[in-house]
N, C-alpha and C positions, 0 to 999 in steps of 0.2 A: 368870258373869252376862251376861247378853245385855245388848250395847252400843245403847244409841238414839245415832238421827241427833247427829252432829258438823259442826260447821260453822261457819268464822268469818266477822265480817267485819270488814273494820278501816276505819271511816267514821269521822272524828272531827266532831262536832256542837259545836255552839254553846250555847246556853243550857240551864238545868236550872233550873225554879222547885218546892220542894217543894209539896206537894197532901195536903188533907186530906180522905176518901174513908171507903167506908162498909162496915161490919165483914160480914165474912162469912165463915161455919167452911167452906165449900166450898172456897175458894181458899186456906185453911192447909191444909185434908188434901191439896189437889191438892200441893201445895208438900211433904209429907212424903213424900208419893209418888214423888218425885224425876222420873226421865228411867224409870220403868218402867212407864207408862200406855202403851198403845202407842197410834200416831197422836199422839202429843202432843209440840209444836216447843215448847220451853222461848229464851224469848230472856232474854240476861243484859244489862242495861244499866248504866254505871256513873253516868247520870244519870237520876231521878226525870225522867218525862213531867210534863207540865205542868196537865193535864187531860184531860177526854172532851167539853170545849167545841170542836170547831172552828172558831167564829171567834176564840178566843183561841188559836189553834197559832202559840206563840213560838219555837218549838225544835224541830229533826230528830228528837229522837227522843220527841216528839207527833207529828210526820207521820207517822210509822210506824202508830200509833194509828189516827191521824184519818182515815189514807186505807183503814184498814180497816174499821173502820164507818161510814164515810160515804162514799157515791160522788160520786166525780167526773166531769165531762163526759168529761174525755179523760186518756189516761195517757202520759206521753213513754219510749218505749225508749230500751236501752244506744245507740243507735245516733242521738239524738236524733229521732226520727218520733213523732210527734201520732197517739195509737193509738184506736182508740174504745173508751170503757168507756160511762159515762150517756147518751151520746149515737153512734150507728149514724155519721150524716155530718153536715157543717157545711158550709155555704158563704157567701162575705162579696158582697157586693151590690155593683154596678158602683161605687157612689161611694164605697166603702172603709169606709163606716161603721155596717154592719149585717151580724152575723155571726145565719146562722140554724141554729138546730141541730134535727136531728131524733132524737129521743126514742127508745130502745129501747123497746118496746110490752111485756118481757115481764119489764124491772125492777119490784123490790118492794119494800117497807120489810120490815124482820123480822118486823111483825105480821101479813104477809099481803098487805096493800091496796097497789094499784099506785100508783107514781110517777108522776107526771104535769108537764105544766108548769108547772100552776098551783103547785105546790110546788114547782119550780122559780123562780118569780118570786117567791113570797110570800121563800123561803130567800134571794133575793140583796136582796129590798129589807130585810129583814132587816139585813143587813151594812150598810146606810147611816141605819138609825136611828139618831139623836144619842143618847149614853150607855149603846149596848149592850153594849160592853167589846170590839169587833172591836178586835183587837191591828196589823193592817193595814189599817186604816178609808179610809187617803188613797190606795189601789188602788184606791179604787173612782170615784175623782174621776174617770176617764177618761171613764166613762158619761155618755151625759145623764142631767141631772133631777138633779146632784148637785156640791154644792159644789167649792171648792179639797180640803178635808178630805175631803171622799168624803160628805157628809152628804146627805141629801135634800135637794131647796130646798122640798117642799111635801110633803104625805104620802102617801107612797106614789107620790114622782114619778119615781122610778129609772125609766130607757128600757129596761124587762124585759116583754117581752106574750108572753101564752101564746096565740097565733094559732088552735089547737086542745089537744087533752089530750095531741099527743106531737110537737106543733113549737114551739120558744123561739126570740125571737128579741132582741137584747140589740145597743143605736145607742150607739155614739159618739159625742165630741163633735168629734173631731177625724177624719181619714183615718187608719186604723190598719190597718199590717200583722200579718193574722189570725195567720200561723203563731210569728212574736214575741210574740201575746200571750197564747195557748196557751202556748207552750212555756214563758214565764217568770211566768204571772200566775195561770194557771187552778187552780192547785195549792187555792186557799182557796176556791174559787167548790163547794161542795158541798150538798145536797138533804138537807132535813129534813122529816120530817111534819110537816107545816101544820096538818091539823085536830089534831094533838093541842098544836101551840103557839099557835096564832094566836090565844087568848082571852089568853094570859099579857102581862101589859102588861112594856114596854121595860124600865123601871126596877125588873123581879123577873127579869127574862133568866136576867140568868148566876147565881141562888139561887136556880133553881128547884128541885126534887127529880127531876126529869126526867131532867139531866145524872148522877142518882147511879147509875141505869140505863140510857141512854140508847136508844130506838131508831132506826137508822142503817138505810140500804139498801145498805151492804157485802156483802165478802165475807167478813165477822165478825162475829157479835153477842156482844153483852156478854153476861156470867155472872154473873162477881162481881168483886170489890176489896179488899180489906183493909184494917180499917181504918185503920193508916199509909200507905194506899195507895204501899204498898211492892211490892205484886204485884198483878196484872190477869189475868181469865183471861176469854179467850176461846172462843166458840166457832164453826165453819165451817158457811156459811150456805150450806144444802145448794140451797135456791133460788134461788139469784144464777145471775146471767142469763150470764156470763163464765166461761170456765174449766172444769177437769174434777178439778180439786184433787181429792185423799183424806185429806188428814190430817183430825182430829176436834177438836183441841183447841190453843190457843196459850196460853201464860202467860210475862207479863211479868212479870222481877221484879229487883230494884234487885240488881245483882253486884259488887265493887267489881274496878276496872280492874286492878289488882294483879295481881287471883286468877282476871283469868276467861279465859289461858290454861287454866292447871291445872283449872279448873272444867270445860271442856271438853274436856279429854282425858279426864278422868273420868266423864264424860257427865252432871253435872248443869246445864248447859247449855248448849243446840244454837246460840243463835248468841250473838256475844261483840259488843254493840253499843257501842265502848268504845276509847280512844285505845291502842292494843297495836300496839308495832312489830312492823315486817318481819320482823325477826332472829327473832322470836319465831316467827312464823307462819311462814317458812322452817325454824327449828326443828321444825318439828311436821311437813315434808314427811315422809315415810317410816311416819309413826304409822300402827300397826295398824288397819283401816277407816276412813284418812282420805286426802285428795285434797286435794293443795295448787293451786292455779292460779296464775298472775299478766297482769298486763292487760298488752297494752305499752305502755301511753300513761298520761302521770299522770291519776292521776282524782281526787286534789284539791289545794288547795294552800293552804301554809302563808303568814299574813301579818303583819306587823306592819298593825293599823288603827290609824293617828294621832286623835288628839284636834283636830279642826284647829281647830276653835275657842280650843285654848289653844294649838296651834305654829299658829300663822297667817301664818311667814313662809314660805314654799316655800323658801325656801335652807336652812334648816335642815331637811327635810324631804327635800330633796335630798344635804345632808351622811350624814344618816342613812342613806341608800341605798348613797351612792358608798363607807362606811366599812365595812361588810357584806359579809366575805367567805362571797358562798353558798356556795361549792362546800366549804369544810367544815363549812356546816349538811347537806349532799346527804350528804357523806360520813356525819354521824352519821345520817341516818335511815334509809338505809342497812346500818348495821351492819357485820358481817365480810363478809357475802356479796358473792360474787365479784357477782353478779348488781347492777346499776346502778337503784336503785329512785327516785333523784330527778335531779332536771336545775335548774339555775342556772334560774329563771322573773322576769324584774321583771316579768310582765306576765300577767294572767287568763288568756289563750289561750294553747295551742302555737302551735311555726310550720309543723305540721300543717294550719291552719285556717285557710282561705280567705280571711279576714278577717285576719289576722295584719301589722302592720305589720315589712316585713322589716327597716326602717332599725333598730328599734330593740332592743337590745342591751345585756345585762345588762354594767356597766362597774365592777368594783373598783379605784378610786383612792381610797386612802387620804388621798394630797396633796391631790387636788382637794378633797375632803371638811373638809380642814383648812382651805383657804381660805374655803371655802363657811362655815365655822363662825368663819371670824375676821369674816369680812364682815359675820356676824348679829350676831357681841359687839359689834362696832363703833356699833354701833348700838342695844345696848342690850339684847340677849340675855344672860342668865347659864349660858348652858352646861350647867344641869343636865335632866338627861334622865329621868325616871321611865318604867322597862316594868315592866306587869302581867302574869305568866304563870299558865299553871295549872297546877298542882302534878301533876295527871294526865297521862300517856303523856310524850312527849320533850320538850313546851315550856318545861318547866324548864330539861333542859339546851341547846337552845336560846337558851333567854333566857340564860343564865350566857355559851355564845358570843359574844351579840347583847353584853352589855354590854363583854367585852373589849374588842371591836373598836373600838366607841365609846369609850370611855378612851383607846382606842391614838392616835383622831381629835383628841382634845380634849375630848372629852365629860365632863362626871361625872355617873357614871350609879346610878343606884339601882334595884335589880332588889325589886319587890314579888311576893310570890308569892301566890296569892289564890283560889277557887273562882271559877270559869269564871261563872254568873249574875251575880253581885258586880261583877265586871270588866268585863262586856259591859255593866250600868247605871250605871257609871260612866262609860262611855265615852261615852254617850248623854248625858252629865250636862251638856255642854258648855262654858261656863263656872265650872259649879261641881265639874266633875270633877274628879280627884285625880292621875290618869294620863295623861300625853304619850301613852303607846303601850300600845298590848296584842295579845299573842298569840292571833290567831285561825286556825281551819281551816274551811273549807269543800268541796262539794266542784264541781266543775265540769263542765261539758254541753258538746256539741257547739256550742250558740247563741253567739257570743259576749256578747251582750247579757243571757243569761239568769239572772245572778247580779250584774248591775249594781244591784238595787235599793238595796243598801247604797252609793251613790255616789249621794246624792240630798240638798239641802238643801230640800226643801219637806220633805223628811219625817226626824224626827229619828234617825237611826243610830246604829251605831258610831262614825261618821267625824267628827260631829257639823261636818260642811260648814256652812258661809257662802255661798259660792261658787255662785250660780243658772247658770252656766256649762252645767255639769255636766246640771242638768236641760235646758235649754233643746236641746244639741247627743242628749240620750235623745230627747224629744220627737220632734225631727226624723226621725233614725232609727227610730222607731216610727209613723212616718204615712209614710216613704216605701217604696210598692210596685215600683219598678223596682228589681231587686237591684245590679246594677253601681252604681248612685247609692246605694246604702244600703252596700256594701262600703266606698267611697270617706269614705264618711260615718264608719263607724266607726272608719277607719283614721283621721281625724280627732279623734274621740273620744280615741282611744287613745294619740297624738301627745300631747293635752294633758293626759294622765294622768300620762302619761312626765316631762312637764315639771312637772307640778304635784305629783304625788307626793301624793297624798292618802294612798295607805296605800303601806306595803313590800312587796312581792311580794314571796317569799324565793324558794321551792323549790314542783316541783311533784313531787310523791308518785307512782308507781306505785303499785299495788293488788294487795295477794297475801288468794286467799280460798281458806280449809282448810275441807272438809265431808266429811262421810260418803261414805263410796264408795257407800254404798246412798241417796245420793241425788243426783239427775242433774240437768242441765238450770236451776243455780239462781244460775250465777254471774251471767251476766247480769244477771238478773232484780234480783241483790242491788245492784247500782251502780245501780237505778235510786233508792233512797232520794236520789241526789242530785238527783233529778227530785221529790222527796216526793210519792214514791208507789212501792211494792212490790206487784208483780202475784202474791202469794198467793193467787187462782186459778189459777195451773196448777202448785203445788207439788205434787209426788209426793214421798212416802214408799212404799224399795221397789223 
């Protein structure tokens, strides 16, 4: 039997909300047809996307979705570069606070009708009406014409003017450096047809029957769903303005982490979107028609994100760190291979990165940690320690490590094991949450700044922060344009993270991706999910 494209990757994602979606006998027959359609990339994920909404995209593996039928201004490469997709070029105005972009003249919706700015404005003022379910709503607060929250302050007063039908231009309220808020912001800013939404009032948005089909100006359109919306199928939108792709068909469909090694040796599906160790994917080097890579730089990393609303001492936060021996978390993700796939990280960045403060230094003292934890009893701490992990790929055993070491400190610690969504809303719960810590992965960019949103108390997180700090010294660094003063800046940042320990930096991950020898050119491409966005315009099959 002739084998279809193989190919892994191993990105571990944060949230999975189930979704209830609309029957269709297309996307069952495509699904019994396995991997012998040809032109057709089958992706296995071990978490349920969220939706076909994207302003409610909670979860990496809805950006995967979202950023295929729906375009975005701009796409960031493996190499972090601001690439043009919706938008040809952009440029920001002497006084820092007017990014203008100009409009590809030969994008289109799937129905045909061209993209314009005005469906460009109409789609972001969108995002700041009160009660449309925008899952990132306080992004949008940076604009004028719109509250703390991100809301309008009057109707339709977001600072979005469509100057002509293919120039946008989109004011600040503050001095804001352009290429930071591309790289860490633009990801939800995406164009929807306007005349087929602009009658539906705010408060039927997200129940509309729109979303159960939706039309997108990707480089995908919808097919069909099933109705457990357990599988999605796509199809490649032969008119999109990017790229010279030939595959024909994409189908999303729920795989469990377990099994989607073996699923993809066996070719029922092409990519494994799914927490699967190295060792595994090392395993598979040598496989008939398959091609293992590996990156050399971590490309994400694993963290404890604290509750800091219920640890709100930072010495105890700090205990937690100093008690944590990384390097055999590194060794178990890792595996037998000779090969080195993680490095001791306390901190978001390598010391690759420009930005990197050199002073500081991942430090395992168990002693210090002990003082650190008599200092907080002393005062009226009780010592016990709650982490949430997720039963999927190594955080389990992880978290069994993680609690040793704490025991060994003084801690008593209780390890909850829990689905990944679950975990991640409780940890948001802040006061009324259940969990001290939880086991999170994400994965990371060249920017340093680019994955700090979860380090924010205006807006409610995993970290569930108090601490306006935190925003106040972002701010800064996001209005200063002289880079030497914004490096200094975040080395500053980064100083008081160190010291404040809002979440644990453990380890950061190398990247091994296994794919068909018959297809080329796609590793890259794949690490850019942690940009959420995957440039499937220029996949070859072949």
């Amino acid at each position: 039997m002739k084998r279809k494209i193989s190919f892994l990757l191993v990105l571990v994602m944060m949230l999975g909300i189930l979704l209830a979606g609309c029957a269709d006998k297309t996307a069952e027959e495509g699904a019994a047809a396995g991997t012998s359609s040809d032109g057709t990339i089958v992706w296995g994920m071990s978490t349920l996307w969220s939706g076909l909404l994207p302003f409610n995209n909670t979860n990496y593996y809805n950006s995967i979705i979202i950023s295929m039928l729906y375009d975005q201004l701009v796409y960031i490469d493996v190499e972090g570069n601001i690439e043009p997709r919706g938008a040809d070029s952009w440029t920001m105005s002497e006084d820092g606070k007017t990014i203008t972009f100009n409009l590809n003249k030969n994008a289109k919706f799937h129905d045909g009708t061209a993209v314009t700015a005005a469906d460009w404005v109409w789609s972001l003022q969108l995002l700041t009406k009160e009660g449309v379910g925008f899952s990132d709503q306080s992004l949008m607060s940076v604009f004028e014409g719109t509250d703390e929250a991100g809301v309008e302050t009057s109707e339709n007063s977001l600072a979005a003017v469509a100057v002509d039908d293919y120039t946008l231009q989109l004011t600040f309220k503050q001095v804001t450096n352009m290429e930071s808020f591309l790289m860490s912001n633009s990801y939800f800013m995406v164009v929807l047809p306007s005349a087929k939404l602009k009658d539906i009032p705010v408060a039927e948005m997200l129940t509309n029957e729109f979303w159960s089909a939706p039309i997108g100006s990707g480089p995908a359109k919808f097919v069909s769903q099933t109705a457990d919306a357990t599988e999605l199928t796509l199809a490649r939108n032969e008119a999109y303005h990017m790229g010279d792709a030939n595959w024909n068909t994409m189908i999303f469909k729920q795989t469990d982490a377990a099994s989607a090694s073996s699923a993809m040796l066996t070719g029922e599906i092409d990519i494994a979107y799914s927490p699967i160790a190295n060792d595994e994917a090392l395993a598979m080097n040598g496989s008939e028609g398959i091609t293992m890579d590996m990156r050399d730089e971590a490309t994400q990393v694993y963290v404890i994100a604290i509750n800091n609303t219920i640890v709100n001492d930072p010495r105890i936060r700090q205990a937690v760190n100093y008690a944590i021996n990384k390097d055999n978390i590194c060794t178990l993700l890792t595996g037998e291979s000779e090969v080195s796939l993680a490095t001791p990280m306390e901190l978001y960045i390598t010391e690759s990165n420009k930005y990197y403060p050199a002073d500081l230094k991942y430090n395992y003292n168990v002693e210090y940690a002990k003082k650190l934890l008599a200092e907080a009893k002393a005062d009226g701490y009780d010592g016990k320690f709650v982490l949430a992990a997720p039963a999927a790929g190594q955080r389990g055993e992880i978290g069994v490590l993680i609690g040793q070491d704490l025991e060994a400190a003084g801690f008593e610690v209780e390890i909850v094991t829990i689905d990944a969504s679950t975990m991640m809303a409780d940890l948001k719960a802040g006061e009324e949450g259940t969990y001290d810590g939880g086991l999170i992965i994400y994965g990371i960019t060249p920017d340093p700044m680019s994955r700090n949103d979860i380090i924010s108390a205006s807006d409610r997180t995993v970290l569930s922060l108090v601490d306006t700090a935190y925003d106040t010294m972002k701010d800064l660094i996001a209005s200063e344009l002289d880079e030497e003063v914004r490096a200094q800046l975040i080395n500053e940042f980064y100083d008081y993270l160190y010291q404040q320990q809002p979440a644990i930096w453990l380890a950061g991950k190398k990247q091994n991706y296994v794919y068909s020898s018959e297809l080329g050119n796609v590793t890259d491409d794949l690490i850019e999910i942690a940009r959420r966005n995957v440039p499937v315009w220029n996949w070859k099959i072949g």
